[in-house]
C-alpha positions in Angstrom: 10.4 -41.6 -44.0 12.9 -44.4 -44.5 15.9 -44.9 -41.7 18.2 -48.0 -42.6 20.2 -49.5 -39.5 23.0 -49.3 -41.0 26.7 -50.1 -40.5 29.5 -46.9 -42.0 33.1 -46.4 -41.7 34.5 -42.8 -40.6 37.3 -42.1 -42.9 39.6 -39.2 -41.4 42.4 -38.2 -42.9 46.0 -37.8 -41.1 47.7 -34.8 -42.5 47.1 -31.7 -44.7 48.7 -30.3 -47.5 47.6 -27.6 -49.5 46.0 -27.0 -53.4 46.9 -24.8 -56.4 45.4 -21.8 -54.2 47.9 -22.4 -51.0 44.7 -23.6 -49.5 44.8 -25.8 -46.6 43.5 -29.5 -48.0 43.1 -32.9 -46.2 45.5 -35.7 -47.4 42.8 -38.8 -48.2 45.8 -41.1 -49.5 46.7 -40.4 -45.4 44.0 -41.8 -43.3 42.6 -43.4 -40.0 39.6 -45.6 -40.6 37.0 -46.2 -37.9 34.9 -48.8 -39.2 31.6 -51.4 -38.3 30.2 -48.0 -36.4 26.0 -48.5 -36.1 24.2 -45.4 -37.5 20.8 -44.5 -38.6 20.6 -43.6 -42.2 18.3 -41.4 -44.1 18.0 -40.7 -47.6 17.0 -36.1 -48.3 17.1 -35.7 -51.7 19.5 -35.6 -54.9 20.0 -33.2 -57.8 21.0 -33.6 -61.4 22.9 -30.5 -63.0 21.3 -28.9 -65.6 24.3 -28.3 -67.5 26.1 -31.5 -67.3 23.8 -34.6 -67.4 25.8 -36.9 -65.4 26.9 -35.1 -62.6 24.5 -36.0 -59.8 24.4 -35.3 -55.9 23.2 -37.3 -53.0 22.2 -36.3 -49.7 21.8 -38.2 -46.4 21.2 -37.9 -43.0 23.0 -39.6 -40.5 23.0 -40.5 -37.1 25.0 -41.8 -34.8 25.0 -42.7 -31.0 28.9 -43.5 -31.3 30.8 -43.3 -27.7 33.9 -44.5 -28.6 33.7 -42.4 -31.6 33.5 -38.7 -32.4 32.7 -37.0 -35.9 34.1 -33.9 -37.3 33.1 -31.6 -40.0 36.4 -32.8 -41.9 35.8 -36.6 -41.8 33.8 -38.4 -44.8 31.7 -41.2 -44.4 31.6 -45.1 -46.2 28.3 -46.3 -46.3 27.1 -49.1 -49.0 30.7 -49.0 -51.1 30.4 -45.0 -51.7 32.3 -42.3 -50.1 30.4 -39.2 -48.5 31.7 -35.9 -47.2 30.2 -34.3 -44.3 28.3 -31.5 -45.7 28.6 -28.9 -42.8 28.2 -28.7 -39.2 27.7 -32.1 -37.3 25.6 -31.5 -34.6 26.3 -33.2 -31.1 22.8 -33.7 -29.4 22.3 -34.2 -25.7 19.4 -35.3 -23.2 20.1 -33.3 -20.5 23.6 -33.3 -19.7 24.5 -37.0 -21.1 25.6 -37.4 -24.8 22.8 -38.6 -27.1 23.8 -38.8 -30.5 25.8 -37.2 -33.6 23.4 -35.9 -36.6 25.2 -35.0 -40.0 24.1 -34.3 -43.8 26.2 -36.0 -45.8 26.7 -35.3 -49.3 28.2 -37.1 -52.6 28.5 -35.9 -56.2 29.0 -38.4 -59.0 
């Protein structure tokens, strides 16, 4: 397994607004930037589409022992000049009752 010390920006947008469906929608040209956080990064997998040759996803874990920092479901992640979304649930892992770190799967489609 590689796991790059690596340095990421949180990217969490302000406001919401909503899409063709009247579905609720973050605002990305509205955001806060948390940036220079450390994080441990880990490369799972990618897949090509069959159908359309260029589209390709990347997937990454990534954790994080941010205190001054939290991470949300909503929020996407900068890491290496490309953006990320925060494919699902972050876990918030403890050691015994005191905080221990942030673990996410983060996901980008080109």
């Amino acid at each position: 397994m590689i796991t790059e010390n690596a340095v990421v920006t949180v990217v969490r947008s302000k406001s919401t607004g909503t899409d063709q469906y009247n579905n609720v929608t973050p605002n990305w040209n509205d955001v806060d930037e948390f940036d220079g956080l450390p994080a441990q990064v880990q490369p799972m997998n990618s897949e090509e589409a069959i159908r359309d040759r260029d589209t390709l996803t990347v997937h990454l874990h990534l954790w994080a022992e941010w205190r001054q920092q939290d991470l949300r479901y909503t929020d996407r992640i900068e890491y290496r000049g490309d953006t990320y979304e925060v494919d699902g649930v972050v876990d918030v892992e403890y050691l015994g009752e005191a905080f221990a770190h942030y673990h996410a799967m983060l996901k980008r489609v080109t």
